[in-house]
C-alpha positions, 0 to 999 in steps of 0.5 A: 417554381420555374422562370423564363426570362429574358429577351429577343432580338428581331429586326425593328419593323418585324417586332409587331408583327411578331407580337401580334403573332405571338397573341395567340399564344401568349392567351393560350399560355395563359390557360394552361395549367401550371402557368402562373404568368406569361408575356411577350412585349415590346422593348419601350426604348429600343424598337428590335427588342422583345421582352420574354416573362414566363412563370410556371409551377413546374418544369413538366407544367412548361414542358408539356405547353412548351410541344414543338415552340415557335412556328418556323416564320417567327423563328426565322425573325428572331436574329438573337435571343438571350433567355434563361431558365430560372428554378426558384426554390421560395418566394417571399413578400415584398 
């Protein structure tokens, strides 16, 4: 299993129309074979932050969505970005 998390940083009166942006996306993730979870959302205390959750079966599951990432207007509005991938190697109950 493999996830991406993390955050953006975009200028605060940008963030909702990155998110609406995003919305297409986001449900097209979700379809793809291999996700398991996917969610762009907005920070509830600091209005230039954007939280990233993606969760995929396999690295080529994510590859193979992933193509050519986000268009060149959003990629213009992230002013930063601190996301990582993570590889998990098991899963237990809570």
């Amino acid at each position: 299993m493999l996830i991406i998390a993390g955050s953006l940083r975009v200028e605060p009166d940008a963030r909702d129309g990155y998110l609406a942006e995003s919305a297409q996306v986001i449900a097209q993730a979700r379809e793809t074979a291999g996700c398991l979870d996917f969610l762009l959302a907005a920070d509830p205390l600091d209005p230039g932050r954007i939280h990233v959750y993606e969760r995929w079966e396999s690295p080529e599951q994510l590859a193979a969505f992933r193509g050519a990432g986000p268009s060149d207007a959003q990629t213009a509005v992230i002013l930063d970005a601190d996301v990582h991938r993570y590889l998990i190697s098991g899963v237990e109950a809570p």
